[in-house]
Every structure is written in structure tokens, then in C-alpha cells.
C-alpha positions as CSV (number, residue, x, y, z in Angstrom):
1,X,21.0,-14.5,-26.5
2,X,18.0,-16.6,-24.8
3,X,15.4,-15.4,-22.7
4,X,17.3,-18.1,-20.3
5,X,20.7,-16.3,-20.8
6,X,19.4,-13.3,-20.1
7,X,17.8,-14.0,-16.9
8,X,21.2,-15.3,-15.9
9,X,22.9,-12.4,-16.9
10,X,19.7,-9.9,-14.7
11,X,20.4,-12.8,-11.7
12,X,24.2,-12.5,-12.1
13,X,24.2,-8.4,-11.6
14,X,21.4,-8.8,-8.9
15,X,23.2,-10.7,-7.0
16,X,26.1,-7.8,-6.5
17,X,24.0,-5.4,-5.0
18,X,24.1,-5.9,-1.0
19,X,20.4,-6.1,-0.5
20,X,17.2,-6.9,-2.2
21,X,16.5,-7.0,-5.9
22,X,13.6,-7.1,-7.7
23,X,12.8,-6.7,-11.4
24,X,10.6,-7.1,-14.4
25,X,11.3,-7.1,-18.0
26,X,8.6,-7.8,-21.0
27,X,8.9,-6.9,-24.7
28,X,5.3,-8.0,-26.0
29,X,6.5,-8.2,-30.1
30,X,7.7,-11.4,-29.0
31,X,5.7,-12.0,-25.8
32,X,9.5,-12.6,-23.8
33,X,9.2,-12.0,-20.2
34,X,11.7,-12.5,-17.2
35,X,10.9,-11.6,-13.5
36,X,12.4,-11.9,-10.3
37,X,10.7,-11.3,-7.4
38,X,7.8,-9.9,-8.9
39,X,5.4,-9.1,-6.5
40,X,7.9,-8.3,-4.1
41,X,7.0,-5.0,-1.8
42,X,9.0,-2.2,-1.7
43,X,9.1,1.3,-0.2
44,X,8.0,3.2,-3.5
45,X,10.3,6.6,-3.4
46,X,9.2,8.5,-6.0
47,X,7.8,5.5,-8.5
48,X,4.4,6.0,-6.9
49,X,4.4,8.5,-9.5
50,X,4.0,6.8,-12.1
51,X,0.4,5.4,-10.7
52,X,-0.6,9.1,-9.7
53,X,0.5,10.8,-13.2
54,X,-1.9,7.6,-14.4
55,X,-4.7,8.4,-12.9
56,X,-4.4,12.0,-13.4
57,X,-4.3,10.6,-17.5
58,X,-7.4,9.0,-16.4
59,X,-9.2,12.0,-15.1
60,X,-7.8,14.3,-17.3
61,X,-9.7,12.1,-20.2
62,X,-13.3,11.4,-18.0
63,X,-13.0,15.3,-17.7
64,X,-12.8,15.3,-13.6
65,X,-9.4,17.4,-14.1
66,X,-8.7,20.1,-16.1
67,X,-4.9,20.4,-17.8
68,X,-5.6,24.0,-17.8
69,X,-7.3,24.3,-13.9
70,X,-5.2,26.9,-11.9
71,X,-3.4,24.8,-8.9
72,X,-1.8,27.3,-6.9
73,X,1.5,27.3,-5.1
74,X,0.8,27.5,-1.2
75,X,3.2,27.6,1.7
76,X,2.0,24.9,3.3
77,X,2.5,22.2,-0.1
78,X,6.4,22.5,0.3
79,X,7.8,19.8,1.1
80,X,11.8,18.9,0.8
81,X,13.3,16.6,-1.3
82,X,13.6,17.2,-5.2
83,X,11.6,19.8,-6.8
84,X,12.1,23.3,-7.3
85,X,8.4,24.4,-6.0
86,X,9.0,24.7,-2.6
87,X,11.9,27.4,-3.5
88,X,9.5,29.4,-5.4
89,X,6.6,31.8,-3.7
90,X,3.4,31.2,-2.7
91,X,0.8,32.1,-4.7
92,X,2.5,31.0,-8.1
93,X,-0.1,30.2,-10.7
94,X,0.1,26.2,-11.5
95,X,-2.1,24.7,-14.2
96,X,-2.8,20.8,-13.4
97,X,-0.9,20.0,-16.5
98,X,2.1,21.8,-15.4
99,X,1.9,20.4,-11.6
100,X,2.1,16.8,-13.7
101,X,5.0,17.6,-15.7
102,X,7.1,18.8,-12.8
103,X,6.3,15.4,-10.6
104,X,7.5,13.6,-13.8
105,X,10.1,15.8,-15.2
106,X,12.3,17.4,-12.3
107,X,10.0,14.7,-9.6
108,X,9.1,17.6,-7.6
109,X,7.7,16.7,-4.3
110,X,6.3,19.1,-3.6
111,X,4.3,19.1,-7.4
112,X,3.0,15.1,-6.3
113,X,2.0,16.5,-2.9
114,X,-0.1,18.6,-5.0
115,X,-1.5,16.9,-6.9
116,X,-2.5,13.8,-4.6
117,X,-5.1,17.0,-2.9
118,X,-6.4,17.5,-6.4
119,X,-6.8,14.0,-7.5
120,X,-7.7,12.4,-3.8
121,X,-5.5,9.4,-2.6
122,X,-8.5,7.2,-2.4
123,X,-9.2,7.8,-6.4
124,X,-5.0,7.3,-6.9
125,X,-5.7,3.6,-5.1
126,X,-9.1,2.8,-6.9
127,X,-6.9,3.3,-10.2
128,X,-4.2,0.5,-8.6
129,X,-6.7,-1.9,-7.0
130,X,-9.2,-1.5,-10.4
131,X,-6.2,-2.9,-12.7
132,X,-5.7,-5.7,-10.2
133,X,-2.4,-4.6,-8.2
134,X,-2.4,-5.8,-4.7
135,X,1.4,-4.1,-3.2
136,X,1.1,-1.5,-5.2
137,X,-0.3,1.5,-2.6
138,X,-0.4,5.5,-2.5
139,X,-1.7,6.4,1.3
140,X,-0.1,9.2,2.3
141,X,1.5,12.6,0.7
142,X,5.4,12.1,0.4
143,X,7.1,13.9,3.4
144,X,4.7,13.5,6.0
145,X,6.7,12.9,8.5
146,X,4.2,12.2,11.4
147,X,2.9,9.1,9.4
148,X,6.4,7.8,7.9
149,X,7.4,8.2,12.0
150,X,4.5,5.2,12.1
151,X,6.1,3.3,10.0
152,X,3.1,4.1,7.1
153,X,4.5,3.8,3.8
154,X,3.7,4.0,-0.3
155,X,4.6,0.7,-1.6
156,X,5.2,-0.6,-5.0
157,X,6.1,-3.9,-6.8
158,X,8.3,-4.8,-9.8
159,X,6.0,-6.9,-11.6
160,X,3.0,-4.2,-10.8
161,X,4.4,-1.3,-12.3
162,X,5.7,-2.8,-15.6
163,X,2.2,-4.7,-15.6
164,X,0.9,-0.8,-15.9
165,X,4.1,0.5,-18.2
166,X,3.3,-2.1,-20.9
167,X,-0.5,-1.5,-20.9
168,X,0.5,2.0,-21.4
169,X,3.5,1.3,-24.2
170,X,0.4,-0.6,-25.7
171,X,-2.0,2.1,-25.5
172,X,-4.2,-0.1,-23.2
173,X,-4.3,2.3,-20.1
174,X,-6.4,5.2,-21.3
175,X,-6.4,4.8,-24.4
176,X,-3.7,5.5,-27.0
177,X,-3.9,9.0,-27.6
178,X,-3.5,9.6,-23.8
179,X,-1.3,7.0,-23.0
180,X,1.0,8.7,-26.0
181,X,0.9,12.0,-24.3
182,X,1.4,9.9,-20.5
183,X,4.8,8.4,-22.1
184,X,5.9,11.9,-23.7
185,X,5.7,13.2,-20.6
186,X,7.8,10.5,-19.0
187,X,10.2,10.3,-21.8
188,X,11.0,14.4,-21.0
189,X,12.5,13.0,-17.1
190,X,15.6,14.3,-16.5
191,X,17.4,11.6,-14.0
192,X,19.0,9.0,-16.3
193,X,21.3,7.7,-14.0
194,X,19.8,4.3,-13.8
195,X,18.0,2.5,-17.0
196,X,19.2,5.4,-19.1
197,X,22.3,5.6,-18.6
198,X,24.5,3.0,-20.6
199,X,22.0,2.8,-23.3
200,X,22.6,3.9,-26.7
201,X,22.2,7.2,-28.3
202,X,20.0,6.6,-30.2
203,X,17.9,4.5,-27.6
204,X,14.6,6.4,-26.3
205,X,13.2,6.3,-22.4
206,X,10.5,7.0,-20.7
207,X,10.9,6.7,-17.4
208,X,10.8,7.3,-13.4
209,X,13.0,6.8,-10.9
210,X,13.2,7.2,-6.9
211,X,15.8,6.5,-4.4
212,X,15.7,7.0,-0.8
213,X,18.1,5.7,1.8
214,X,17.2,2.3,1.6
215,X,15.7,1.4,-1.6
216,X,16.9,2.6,-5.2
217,X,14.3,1.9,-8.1
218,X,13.7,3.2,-11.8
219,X,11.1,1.9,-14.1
220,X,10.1,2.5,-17.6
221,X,9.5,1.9,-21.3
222,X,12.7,2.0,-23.4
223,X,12.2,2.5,-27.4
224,X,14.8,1.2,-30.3
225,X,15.7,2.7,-33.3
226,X,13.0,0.9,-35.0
227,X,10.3,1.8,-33.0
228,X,10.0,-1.6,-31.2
229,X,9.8,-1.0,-27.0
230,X,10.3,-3.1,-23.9
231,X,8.7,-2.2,-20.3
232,X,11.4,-2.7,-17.4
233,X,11.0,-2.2,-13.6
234,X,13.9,-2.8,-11.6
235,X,13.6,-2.3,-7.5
236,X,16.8,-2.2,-5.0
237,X,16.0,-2.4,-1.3
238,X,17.7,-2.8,2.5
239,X,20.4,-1.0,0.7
240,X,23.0,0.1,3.4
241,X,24.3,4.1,4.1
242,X,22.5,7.7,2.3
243,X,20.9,8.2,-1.0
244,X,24.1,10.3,-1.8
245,X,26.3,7.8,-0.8
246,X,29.1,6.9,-3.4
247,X,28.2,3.2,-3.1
248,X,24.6,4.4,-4.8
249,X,26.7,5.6,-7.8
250,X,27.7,1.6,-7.8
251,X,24.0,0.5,-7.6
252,X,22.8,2.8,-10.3
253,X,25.5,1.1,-12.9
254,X,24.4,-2.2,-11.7
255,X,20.9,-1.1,-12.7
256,X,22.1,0.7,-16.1
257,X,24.1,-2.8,-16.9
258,X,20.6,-4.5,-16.0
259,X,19.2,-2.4,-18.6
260,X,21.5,-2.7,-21.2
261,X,21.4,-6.4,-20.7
262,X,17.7,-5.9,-21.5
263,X,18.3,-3.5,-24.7
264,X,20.8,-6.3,-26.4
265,X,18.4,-8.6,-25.7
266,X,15.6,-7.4,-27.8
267,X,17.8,-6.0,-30.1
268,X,19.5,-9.1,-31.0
269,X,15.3,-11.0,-31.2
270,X,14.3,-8.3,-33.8
């Protein structure tokens, strides 16, 4: 397969999905990249993550966080959504770390909300704007309603994202040893509908995913056998009906095919 068939093949699938697609794919061993859309904005859903848990790697290793700094639970951090915090009681002794590994692992809400405070939104944004993203923005806490009823949104693009992914698969974010713990963290996440979930057995992901009514994305670095990795973003948008609609269950293999596409690519170049 050609770099050319396989941006056919990413084309073909996009164009069955009933709405906007996006996507980003770049194995650096052999310096192959496709795109479509790139710097495409999107509503983030919970891939705004991905920047936060990054600059909490960042602060973590200038020493302005503390993994083991006590976080506590309070009333008024629960927020709906996915999580488990805000069914647990106030009070509830959280170290940063573990605040980080439930945004990433179960994408607790609640956690990012959290952890947004502790970090501050304007650091979260210095972090995007200082690696030279220009969609990609964190301005508000997820589930605040009063500003998402203005129309004020986290946004994220394709090409962004996998921009930070593969400085991170690379070791290039904060440095190797922290970027290795940063895509441990993310290979733990426990939604694998999406990239995950027509790749092999043996295949390794580190990923993070958000849907909301109308958008759909997951993004992340996916390992071979052999160690070799690709960084993939894919983005879904103006999608039609609820996140638990049973045409999302359509969208997701869409994306997994997407990814899989991807896999047998680079596997097939090695």
C-alpha cells in the first residue's frame, strides 16, 4: 500500500459519515503523513484532555505540581457526564496524580474540572499557544452550562493534537522520561470503541477519546509488535441525533476501520 492508497482508503470511509471529518495520521520511521482537514476546528469533547494531562506533565516536571499534593473532592467540582467522582463524597482525599489518571483513564469530568482549578486555564492555553497551535483552546471547565448556553466552547484540531501526540511518542514534549509516563497513562484508557477497536491483539494504544452529540473524536499513539508507533487524530462533527444513538455505534466502526487502515499501512512499510 501507498501513502496515496491509503489516503484514498481514510477519504473513502470519511466520506460515509453524514457530517464533517477530519483526520491526521504520521509515522515518523518513515516520515509518511496524510491529513485531511487539518486545522479544521472542532468542539473538543473530552480530547481537550490530552493538552491539560500535558501541561500537568509539564508542571509536574518544573515542580509547580505535586503528583502527591492532596486535591480534595468538593461538592461543588461534580459535574455530570463520565466519571465516577461526582458519585463519591465530598471530602475524598485526591492526590494530583490520581485526579490525572481518572481524567485519562475512566475521563472523569468531574477529575478535569479539577484539575483545570489546580493547573489554571490560562497556564493549560500558554502550553497550546507556546507549541504553536492556533484552534486548539481550553477556556472554560467542561459542564458549565452558563458559558456553553453562550455558545463558548473548547476547541481542538486534527492536525494539532497529533502535532502534540508525536512530539510526545518522540519524547519531544517533556522530555522522554515524562512523556513515557504521559503515554502510560494514556495507554491505561478504557474506551476503545473507536481507534482501538478493530486493531490487533497484539497492537498497543494510547489514547483519548470524546463524543458529544454532535461531534465524535479519538486520538492517539498506536504501538506494533515491534515497537514501531504512529500518532493518529481522527475528528467527526455536525453529526446528527444523541451521543447514545445507535447511528454513533456506526461512526465509531467507521473510525476503527480508519484506524486499521492506518495499522496495515505501517505494517506493511516496516
Amino acid at each position: 500500500m501507498t501513502i496515496a492508497d491509503l489516503k484514498q482508503s481514510l477519504d473513502a470511509l470519511a466520506e460515509k459519515i453524514p457530517g464533517r471529518v477530519a483526520y491526521a495520521f504520521e509515522h515518523p520511521a518513515s516520515g509518511a503523513r496524510v491529513e485531511r482537514a487539518p486545522d479544521e476546528q472542532f468542539i473538543s469533547a473530552s480530547v481537550i484532555k490530552t493538552p491539560i494531562l500535558m501541561e500537568a506533565f509539564r508542571q509536574a516536571k518544573a515542580g509547580q505540581i505535586d503528583w502527591e499534593e492532596i486535591l480534595p473532592l468538593r461538592d461543588e467540582d461534580k459535574v455530570g457526564g463520565s466519571g465516577v467522582l461526582n458519585v463519591l463524597h465530598a471530602g475524598l482525599p485526591l492526590t494530583a496524580r490520581d485526579v490525572a489518571v481518572l481524567m485519562t483513564v475512566v475521563s472523569d469530568n468531574t477529575a478535569t474540572n479539577i484539575m483545570i482549578e489546580r493547573l489554571g486555564v490560562v497556564n493549560v492555553n500558554k502550553f497550546i499557544t507556546d507549541h504553536g497551535l492556533s484552534v486548539t483552546r481550553c477556556v472554560r471547565k467542561l459542564y458549565d452550562m452558563p458559558l456553553i448556553e453562550k455558545g463558548i466552547h473548547n476547541y481542538i484540531a486534527a492536525g494539532e493534537i497529533n502535532y502534540l501526540l508525536t512530539l510526545a511518542g518522540d519524547g519531544r514534549l517533556n522530555g522522554p522520561e515524562w512523556d513515557a509516563d504521559l503515554i502510560g497513562m494514556m495507554k491505561k484508557q478504557q474506551y476503545r470503541e473507536k481507534i482501538p477497536h478493530l486493531l490487533p491483539p497484539d497492537a498497543v494504544t494510547a489514547t483519548k477519546s470524546g463524543s458529544l452529540d454532535e461531534v465524535s473524536h479519538d486520538c492517539g499513539i498506536i504501538y506494533l509488535p515491534n515497537g514501531d508507533w504512529f500518532a493518529l487524530t481522527i475528528c467527526f462533527g455536525d453529526l446528527k441525533g444523541r451521543e447514545d444513538d445507535t447511528n454513533r455505534d456506526a461512526a465509531n466502526l467507521i473510525m476503527a476501520m480508519m484506524a486499521l487502515a492506518c495499522y496495515r499501512y505501517v505494517a506493511e512499510t516496516i
